[in-house]
Backbone as ProteinMPNN parsed JSONL, in Angstrom:
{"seq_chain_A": "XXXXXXXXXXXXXXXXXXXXXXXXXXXXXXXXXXXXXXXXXXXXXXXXXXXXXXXXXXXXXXXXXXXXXXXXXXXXXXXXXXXXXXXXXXXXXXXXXXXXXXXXXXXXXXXXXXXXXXXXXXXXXXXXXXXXXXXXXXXXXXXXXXXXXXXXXXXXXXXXXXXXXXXXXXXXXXXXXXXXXXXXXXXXXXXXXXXXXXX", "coords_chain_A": {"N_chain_A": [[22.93, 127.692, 130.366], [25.063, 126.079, 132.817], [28.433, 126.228, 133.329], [30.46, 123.827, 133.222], [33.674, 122.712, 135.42], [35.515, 121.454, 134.232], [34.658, 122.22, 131.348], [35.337, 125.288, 131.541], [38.128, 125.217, 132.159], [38.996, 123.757, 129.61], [38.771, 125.729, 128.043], [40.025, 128.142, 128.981], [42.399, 127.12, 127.979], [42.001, 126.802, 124.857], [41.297, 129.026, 124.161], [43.265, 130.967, 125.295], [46.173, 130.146, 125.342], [46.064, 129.433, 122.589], [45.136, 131.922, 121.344], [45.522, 134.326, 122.674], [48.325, 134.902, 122.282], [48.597, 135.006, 119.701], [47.402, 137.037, 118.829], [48.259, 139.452, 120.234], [50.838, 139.505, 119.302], [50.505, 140.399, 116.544], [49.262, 142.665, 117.132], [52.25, 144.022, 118.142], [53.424, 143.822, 116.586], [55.205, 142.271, 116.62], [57.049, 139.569, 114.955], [57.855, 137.367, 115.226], [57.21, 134.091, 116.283], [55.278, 133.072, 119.495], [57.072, 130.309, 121.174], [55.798, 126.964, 121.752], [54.812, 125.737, 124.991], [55.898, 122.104, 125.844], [55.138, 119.909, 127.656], [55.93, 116.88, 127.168], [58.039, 116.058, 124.656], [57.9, 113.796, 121.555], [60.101, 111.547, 122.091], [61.877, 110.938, 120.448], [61.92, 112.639, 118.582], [63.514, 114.958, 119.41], [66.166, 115.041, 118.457], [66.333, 115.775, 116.633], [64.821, 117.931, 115.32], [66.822, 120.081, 117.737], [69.081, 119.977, 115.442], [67.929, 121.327, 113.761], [68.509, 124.352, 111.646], [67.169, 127.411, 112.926], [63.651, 128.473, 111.866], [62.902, 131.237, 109.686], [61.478, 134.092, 110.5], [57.831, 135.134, 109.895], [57.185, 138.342, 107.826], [55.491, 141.064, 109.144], [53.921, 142.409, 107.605], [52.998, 139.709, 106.122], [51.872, 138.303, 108.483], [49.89, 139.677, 109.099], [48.249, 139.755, 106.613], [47.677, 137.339, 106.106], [46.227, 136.462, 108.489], [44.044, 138.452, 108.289], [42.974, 137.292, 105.812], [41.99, 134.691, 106.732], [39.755, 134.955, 108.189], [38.445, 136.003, 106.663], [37.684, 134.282, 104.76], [37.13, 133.52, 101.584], [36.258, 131.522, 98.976], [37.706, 132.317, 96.882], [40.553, 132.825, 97.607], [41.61, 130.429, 98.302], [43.429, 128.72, 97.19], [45.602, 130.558, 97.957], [45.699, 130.42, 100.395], [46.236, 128.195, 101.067], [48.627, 127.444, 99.827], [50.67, 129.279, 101.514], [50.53, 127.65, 103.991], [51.466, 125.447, 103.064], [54.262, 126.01, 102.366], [55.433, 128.431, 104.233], [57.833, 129.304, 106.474], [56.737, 130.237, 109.057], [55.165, 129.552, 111.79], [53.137, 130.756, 113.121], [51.554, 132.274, 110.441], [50.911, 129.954, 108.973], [49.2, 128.265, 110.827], [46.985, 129.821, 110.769], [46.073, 129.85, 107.89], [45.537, 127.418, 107.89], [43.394, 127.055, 109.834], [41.773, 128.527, 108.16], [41.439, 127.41, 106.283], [40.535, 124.61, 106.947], [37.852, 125.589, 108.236], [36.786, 125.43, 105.545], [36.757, 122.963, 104.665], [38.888, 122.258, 103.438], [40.817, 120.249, 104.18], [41.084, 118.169, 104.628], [40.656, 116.284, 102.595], [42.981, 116.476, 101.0], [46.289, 115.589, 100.603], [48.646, 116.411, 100.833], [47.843, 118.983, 102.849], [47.458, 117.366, 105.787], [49.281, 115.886, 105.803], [50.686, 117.535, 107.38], [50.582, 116.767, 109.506], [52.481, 115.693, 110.671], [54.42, 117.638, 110.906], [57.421, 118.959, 112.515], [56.711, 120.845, 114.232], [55.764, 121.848, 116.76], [53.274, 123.727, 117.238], [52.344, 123.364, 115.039], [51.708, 121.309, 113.993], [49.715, 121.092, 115.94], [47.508, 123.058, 114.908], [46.537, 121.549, 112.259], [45.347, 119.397, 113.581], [43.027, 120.788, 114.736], [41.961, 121.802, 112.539], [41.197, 119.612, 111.184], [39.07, 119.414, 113.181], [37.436, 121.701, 112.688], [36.013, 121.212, 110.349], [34.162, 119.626, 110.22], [33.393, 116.972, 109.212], [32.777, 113.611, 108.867], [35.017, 112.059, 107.615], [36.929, 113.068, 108.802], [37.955, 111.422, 110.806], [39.464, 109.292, 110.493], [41.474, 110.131, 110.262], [42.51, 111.574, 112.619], [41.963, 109.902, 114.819], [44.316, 107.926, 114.779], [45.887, 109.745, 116.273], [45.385, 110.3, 118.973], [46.842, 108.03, 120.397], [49.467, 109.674, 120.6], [52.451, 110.767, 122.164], [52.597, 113.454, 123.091], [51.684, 115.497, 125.278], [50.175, 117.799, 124.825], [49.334, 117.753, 122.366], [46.935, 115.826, 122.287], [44.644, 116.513, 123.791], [43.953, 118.193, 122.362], [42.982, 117.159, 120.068], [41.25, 115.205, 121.201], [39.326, 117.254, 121.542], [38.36, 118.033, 118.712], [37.526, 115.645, 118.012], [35.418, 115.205, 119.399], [33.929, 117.628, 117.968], [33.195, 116.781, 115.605], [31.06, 114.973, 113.301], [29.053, 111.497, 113.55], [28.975, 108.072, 114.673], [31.832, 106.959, 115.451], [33.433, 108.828, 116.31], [31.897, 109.813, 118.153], [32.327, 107.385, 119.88], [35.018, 107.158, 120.361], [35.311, 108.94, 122.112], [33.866, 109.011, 124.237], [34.962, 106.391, 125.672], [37.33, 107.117, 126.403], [36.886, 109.009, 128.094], [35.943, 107.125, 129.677], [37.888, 105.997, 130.827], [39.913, 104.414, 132.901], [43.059, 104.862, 133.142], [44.0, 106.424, 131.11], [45.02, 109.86, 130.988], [44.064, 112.817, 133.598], [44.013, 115.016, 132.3], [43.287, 114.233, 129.556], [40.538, 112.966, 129.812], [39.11, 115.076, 131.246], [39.027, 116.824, 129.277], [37.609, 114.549, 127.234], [35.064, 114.005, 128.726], [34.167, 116.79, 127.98], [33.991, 117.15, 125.592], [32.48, 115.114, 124.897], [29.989, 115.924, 126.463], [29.573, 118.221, 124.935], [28.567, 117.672, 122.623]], "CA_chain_A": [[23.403, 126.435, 130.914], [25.932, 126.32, 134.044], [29.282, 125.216, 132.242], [31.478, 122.936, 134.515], [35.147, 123.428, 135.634], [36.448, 120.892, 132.773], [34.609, 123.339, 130.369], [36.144, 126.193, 131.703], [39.803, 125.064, 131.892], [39.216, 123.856, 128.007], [38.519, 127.811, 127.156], [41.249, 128.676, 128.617], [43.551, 126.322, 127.339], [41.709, 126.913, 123.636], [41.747, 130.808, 123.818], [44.535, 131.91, 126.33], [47.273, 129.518, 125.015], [46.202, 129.413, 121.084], [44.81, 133.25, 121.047], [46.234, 135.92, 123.441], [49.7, 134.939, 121.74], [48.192, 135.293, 118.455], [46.724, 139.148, 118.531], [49.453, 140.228, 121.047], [52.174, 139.636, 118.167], [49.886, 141.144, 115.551], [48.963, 144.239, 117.322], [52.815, 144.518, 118.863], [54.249, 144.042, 115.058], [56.675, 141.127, 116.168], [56.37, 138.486, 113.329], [58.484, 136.44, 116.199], [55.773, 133.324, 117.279], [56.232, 132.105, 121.167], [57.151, 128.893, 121.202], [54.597, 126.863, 122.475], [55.538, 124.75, 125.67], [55.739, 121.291, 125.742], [55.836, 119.449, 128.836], [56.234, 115.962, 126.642], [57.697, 116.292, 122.741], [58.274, 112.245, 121.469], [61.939, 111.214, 122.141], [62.312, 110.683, 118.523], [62.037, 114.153, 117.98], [64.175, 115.308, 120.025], [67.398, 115.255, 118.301], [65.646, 116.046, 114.763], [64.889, 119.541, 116.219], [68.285, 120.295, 117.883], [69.798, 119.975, 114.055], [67.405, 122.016, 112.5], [68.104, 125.671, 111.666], [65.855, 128.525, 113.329], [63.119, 128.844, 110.436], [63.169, 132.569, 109.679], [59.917, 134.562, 110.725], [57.567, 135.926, 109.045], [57.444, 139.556, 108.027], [54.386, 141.819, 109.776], [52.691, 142.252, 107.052], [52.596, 138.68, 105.515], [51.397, 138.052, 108.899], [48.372, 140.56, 108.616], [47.664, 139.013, 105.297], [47.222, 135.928, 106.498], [44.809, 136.818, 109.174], [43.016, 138.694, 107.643], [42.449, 136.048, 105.016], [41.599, 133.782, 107.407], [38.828, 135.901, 109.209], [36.659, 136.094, 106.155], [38.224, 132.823, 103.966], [36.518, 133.659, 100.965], [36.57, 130.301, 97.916], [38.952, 132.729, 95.895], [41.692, 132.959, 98.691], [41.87, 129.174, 99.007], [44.68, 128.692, 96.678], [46.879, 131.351, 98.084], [46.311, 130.356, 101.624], [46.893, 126.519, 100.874], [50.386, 127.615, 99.577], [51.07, 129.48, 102.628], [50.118, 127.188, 104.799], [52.968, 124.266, 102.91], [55.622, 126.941, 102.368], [55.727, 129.496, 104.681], [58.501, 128.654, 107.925], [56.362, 130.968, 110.184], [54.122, 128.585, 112.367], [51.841, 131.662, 112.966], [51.31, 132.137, 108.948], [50.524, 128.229, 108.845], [47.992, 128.299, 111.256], [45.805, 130.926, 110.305], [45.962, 129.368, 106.748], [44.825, 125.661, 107.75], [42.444, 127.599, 109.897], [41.178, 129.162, 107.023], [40.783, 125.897, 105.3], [39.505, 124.053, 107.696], [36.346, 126.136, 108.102], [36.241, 125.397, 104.364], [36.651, 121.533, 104.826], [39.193, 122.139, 102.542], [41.526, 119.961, 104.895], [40.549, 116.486, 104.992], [40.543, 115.198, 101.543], [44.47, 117.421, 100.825], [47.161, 114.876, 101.292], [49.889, 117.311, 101.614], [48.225, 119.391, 104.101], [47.038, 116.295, 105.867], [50.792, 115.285, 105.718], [51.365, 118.064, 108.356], [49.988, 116.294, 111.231], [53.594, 114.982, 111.22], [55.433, 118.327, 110.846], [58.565, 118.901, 113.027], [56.725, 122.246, 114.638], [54.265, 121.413, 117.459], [51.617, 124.273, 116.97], [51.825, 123.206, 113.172], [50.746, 120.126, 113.902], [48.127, 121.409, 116.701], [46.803, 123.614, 114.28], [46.003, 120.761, 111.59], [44.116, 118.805, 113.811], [41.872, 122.01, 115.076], [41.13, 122.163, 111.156], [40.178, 118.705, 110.852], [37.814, 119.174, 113.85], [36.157, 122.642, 112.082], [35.842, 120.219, 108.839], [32.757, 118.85, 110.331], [33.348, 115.927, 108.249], [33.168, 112.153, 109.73], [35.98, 111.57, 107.159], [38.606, 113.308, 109.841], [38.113, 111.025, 112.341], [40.14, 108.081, 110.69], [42.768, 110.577, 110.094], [43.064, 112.195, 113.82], [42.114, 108.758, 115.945], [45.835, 107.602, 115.542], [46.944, 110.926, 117.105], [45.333, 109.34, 120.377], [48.234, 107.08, 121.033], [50.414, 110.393, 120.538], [53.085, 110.882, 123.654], [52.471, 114.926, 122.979], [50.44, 116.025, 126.087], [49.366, 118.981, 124.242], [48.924, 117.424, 121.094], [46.102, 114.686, 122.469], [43.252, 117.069, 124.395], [43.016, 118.851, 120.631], [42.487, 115.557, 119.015], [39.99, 114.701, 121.964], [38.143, 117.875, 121.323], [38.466, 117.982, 117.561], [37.027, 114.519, 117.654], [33.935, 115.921, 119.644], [33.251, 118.306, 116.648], [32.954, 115.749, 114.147], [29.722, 113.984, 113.548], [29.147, 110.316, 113.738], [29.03, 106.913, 116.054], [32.633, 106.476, 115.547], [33.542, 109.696, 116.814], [31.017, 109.932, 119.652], [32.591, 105.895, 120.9], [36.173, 107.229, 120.907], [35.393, 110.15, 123.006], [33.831, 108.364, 125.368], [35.818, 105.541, 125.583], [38.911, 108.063, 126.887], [36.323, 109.624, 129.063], [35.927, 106.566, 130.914], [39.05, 104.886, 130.507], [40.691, 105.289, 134.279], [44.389, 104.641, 132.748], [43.659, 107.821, 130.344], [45.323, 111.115, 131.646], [42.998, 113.856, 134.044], [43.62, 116.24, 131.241], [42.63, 113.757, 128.908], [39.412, 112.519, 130.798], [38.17, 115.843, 131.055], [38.65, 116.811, 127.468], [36.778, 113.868, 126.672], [34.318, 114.223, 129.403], [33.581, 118.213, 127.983], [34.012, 116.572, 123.967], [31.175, 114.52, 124.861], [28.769, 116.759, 126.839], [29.145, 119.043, 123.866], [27.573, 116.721, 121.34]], "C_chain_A": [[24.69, 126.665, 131.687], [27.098, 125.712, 132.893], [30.206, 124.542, 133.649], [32.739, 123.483, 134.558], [36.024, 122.657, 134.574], [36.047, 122.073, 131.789], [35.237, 124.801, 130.287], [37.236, 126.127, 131.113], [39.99, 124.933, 130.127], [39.189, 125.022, 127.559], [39.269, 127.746, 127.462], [41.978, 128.228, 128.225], [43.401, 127.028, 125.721], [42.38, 128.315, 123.314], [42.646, 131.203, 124.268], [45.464, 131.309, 125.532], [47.45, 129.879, 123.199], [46.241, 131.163, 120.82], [45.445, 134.456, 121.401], [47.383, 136.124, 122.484], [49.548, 135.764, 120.373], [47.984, 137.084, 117.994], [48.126, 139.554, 119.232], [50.668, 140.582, 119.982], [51.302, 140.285, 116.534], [49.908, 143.022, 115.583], [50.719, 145.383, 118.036], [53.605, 145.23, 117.144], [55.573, 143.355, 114.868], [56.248, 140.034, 115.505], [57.102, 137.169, 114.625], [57.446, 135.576, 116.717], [56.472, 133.019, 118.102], [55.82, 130.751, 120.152], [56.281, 127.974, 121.954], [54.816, 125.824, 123.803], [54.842, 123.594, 125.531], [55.876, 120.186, 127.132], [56.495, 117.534, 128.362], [56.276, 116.407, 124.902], [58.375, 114.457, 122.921], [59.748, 112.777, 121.222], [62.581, 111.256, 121.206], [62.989, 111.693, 117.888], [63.277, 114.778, 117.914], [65.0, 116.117, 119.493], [67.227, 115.852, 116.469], [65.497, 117.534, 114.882], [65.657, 120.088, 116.772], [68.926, 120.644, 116.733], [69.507, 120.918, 113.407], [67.531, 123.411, 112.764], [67.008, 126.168, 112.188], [65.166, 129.043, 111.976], [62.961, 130.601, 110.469], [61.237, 133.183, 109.415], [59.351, 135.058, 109.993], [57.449, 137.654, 109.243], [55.85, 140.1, 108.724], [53.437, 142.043, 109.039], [52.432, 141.142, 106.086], [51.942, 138.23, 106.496], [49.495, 138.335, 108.987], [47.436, 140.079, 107.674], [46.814, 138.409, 105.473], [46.003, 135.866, 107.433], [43.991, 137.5, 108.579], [41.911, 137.895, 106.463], [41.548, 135.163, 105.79], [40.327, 134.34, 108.153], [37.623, 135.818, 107.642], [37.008, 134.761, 104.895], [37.024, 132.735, 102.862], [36.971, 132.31, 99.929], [37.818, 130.577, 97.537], [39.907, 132.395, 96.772], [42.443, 131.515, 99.301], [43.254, 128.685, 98.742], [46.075, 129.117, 97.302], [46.893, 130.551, 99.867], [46.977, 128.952, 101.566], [48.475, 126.46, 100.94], [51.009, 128.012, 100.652], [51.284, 128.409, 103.585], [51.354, 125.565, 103.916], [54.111, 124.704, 102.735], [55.91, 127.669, 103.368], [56.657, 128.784, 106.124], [58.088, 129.307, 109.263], [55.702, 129.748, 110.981], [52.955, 129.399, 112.479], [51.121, 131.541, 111.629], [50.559, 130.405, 108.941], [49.517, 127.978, 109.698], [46.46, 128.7, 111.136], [45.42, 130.542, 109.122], [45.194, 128.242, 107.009], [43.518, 126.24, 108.915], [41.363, 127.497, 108.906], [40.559, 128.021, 106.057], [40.033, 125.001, 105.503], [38.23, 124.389, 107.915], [35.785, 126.113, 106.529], [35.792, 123.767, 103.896], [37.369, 121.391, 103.565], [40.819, 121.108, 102.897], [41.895, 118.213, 104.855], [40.933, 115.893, 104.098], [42.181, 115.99, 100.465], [45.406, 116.316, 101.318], [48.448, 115.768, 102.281], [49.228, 118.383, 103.001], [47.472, 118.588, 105.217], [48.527, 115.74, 106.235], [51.542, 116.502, 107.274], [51.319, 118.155, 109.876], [51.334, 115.657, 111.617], [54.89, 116.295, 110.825], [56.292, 118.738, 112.144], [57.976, 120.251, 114.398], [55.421, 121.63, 115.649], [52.799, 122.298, 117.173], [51.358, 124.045, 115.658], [50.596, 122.549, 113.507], [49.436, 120.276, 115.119], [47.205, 121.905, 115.885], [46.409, 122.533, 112.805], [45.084, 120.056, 112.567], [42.808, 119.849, 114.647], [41.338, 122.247, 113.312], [40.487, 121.346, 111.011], [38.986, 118.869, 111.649], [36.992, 120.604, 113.184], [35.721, 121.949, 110.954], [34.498, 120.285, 109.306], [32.264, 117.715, 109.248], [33.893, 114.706, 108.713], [34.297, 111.889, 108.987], [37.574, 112.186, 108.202], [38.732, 112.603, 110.656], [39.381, 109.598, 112.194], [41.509, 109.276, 110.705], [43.421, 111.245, 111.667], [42.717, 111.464, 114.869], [43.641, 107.823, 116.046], [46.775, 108.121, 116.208], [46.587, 110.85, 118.657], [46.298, 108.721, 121.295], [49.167, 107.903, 120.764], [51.082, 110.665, 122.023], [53.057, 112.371, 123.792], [51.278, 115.044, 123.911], [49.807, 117.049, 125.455], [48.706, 119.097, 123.703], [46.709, 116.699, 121.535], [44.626, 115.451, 123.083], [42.897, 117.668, 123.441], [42.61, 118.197, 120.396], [41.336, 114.898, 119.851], [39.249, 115.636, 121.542], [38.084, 118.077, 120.205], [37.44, 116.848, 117.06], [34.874, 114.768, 118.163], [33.234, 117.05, 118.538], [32.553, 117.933, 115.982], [31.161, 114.438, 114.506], [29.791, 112.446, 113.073], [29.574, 109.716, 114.659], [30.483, 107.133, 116.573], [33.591, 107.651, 116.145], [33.093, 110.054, 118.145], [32.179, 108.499, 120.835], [33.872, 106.432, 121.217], [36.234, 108.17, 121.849], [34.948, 109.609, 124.301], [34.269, 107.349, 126.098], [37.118, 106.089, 126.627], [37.944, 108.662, 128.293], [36.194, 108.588, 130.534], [36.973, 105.693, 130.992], [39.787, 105.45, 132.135], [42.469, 105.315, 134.013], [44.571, 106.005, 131.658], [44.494, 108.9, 131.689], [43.962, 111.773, 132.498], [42.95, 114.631, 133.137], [42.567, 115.473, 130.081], [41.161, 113.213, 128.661], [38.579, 114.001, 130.714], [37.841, 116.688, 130.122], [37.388, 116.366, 127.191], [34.982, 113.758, 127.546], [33.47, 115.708, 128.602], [33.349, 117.712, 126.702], [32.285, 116.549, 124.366], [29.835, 114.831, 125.201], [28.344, 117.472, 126.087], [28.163, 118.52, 122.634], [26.257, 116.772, 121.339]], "O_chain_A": [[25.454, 127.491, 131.189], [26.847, 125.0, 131.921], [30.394, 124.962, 134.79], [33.038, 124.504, 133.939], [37.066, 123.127, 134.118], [36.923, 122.852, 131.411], [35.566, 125.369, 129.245], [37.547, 126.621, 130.029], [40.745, 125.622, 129.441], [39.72, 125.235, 126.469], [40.031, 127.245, 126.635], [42.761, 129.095, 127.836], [44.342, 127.676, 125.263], [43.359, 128.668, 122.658], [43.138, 132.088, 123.569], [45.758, 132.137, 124.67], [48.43, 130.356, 122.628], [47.179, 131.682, 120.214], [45.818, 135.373, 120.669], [47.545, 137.202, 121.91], [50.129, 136.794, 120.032], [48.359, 137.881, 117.134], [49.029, 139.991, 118.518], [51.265, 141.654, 119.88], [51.98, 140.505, 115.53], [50.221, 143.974, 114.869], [50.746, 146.583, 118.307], [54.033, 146.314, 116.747], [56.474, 143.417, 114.031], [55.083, 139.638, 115.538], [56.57, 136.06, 114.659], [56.703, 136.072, 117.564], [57.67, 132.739, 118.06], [55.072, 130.372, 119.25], [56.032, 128.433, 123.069], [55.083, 124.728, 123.309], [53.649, 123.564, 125.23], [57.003, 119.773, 127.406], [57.335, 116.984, 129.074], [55.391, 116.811, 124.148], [59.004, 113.967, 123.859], [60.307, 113.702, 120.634], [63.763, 111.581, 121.104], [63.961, 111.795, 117.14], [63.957, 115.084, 116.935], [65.018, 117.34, 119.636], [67.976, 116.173, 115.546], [66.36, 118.225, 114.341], [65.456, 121.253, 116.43], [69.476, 121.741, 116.826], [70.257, 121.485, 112.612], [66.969, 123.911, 113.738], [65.925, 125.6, 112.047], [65.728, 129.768, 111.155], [62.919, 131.088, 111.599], [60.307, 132.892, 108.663], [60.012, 135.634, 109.128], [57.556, 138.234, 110.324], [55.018, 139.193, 108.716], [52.263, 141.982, 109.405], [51.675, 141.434, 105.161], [51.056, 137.506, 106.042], [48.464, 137.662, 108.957], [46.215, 139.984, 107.794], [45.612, 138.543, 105.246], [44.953, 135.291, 107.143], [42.953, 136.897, 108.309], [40.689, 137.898, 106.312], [40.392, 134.962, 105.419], [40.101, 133.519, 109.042], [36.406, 135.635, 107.628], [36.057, 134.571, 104.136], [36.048, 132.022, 103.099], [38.154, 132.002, 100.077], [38.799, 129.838, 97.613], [40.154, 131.202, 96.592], [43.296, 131.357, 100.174], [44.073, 128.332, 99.59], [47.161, 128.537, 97.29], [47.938, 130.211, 100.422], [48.107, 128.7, 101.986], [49.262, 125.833, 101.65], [51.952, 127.304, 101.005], [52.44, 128.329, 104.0], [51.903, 124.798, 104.707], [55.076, 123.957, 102.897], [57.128, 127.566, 103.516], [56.168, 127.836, 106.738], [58.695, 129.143, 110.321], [55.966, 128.72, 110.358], [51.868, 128.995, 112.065], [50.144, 130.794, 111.574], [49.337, 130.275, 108.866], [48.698, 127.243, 109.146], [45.353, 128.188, 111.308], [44.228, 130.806, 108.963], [44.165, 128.073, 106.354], [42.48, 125.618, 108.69], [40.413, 126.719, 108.814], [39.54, 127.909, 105.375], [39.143, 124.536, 104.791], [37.391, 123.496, 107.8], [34.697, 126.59, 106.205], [34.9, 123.413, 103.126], [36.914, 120.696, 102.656], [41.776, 121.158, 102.124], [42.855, 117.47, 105.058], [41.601, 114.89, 104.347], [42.197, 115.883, 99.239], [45.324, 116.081, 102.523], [48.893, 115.821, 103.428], [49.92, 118.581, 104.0], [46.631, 119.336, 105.717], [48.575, 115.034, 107.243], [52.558, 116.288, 107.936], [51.654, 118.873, 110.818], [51.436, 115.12, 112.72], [56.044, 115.99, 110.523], [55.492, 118.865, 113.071], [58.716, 120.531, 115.341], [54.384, 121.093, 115.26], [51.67, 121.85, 116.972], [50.323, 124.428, 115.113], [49.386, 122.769, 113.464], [48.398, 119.615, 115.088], [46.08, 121.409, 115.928], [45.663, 123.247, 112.135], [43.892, 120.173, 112.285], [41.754, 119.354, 115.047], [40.317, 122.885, 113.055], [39.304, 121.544, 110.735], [37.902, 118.586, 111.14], [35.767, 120.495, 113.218], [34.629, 122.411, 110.622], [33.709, 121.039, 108.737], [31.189, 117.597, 108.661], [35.089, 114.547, 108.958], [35.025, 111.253, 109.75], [38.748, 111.816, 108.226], [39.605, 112.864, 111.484], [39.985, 109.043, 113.112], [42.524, 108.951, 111.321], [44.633, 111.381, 111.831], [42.963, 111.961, 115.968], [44.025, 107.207, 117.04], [47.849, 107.697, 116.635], [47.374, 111.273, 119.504], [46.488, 108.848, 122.505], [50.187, 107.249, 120.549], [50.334, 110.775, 122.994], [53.612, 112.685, 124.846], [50.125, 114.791, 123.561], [48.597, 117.076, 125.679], [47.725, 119.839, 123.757], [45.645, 117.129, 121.091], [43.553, 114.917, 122.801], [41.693, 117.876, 123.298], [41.39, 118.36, 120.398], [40.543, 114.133, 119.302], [38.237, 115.181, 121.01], [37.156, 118.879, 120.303], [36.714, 116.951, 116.072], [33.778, 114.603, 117.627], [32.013, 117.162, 118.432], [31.468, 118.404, 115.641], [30.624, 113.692, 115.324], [30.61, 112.182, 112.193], [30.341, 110.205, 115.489], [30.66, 107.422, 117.756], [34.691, 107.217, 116.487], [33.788, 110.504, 119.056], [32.59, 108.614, 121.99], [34.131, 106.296, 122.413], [37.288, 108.253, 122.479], [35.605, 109.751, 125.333], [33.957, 107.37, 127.289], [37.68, 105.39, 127.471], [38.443, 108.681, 129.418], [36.265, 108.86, 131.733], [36.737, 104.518, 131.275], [40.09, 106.612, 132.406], [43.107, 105.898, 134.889], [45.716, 106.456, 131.669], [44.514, 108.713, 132.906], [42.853, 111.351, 132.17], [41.844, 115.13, 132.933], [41.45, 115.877, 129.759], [40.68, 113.05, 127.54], [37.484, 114.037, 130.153], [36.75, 117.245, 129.996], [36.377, 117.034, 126.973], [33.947, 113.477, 126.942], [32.24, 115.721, 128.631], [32.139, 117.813, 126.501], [31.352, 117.345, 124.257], [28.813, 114.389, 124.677], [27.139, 117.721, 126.053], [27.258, 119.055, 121.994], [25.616, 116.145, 120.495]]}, "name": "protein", "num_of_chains": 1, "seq": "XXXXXXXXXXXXXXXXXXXXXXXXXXXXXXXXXXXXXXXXXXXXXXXXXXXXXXXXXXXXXXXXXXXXXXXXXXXXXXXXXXXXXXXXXXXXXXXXXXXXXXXXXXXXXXXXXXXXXXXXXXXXXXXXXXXXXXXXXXXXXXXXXXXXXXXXXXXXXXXXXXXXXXXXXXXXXXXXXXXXXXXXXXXXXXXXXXXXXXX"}
């Protein structure tokens, strides 16, 4: 099947932005994550982030760990990554963990990590709602349709394609809904445009 130029751009956004970074600092052995740009963080934020100490990275091989965990996310391993994934101040480490959980659908029905769709770290909180959408469980959708009305450009084309994952009506209507909404962003539009073709 031909894929379109929205489907494209979503790969690279998915893999280039989330991934390259990811292996590159694995295989270099800096525990240092990029920062992820933002061209909109909410105003709110702002000054909440300014205040806050530089969280201290993780080491190289807690990073390793962690991926590796996450690559074959066996039942046993759920525990340890869970913990990671509410303790650890890496953002890398924390990803790879709710990863890990998410393909377990161990995400959804977790308040606390569920609670980190409002953490202070933008790829945190990208990387929770990429778990709810591996869930494959209609129960994520009430939890990642108020991240819609988020002012985070970055944040909002996950939560469009996250929402395309997830099965059910109420999932399918909001995707399309954005798709044809002409007051909706172009990024957003063709998110929801690629969401919906995927279904």
């Amino acid at each position: 099947m031909r894929r379109s130029l929205p489907g494209v751009l979503i790969g690279a956004i998915a893999a280039g932005v989330m991934g390259l970074a990811w292996c590159a600092m694995i295989l270099t052995g800096d525990a240092s994550p990029p920062r992820a740009a933002s061209r909109t963080e909410g105003t709110e934020e702002a000054p909440q982030v300014a205040l806050l100490p530089p969280a201290a990275p993780a080491t190289p091989a807690e990073v390793r760990e962690v991926v590796q965990a996450s690559r074959a996310a066996p039942r046993s391993a759920a525990a340890s990554l869970r913990e990671r994934a509410l303790t650890s101040p890496d953002p890398l480490v924390v990803g790879n963990a709710l990863r890990a959980l998410g393909a377990q659908n161990l995400v959804v029905s977790d308040p606390a990590l569920v609670s980190l769709l409002d953490d202070r770290r933008p790829r945190v909180r990208q990387e929770v709602v990429l778990a709810l959408g591996q869930s494959g469980d209609a129960a994520a959708v009430a939890l990642l349709a108020p991240r819609l009305a988020s002012a985070d450009d970055m944040l909002r084309p996950l939560v469009i394609q996250a929402l395309g994952r997830l099965p059910g009506e109420q999932a399918h209507t909001l995707v399309a809904s954005i798709a044809d909404d002409p007051s909706a962003s172009p990024t957003d539009r063709a998110f929801a445009r690629a969401a919906a073709g995927s279904r």
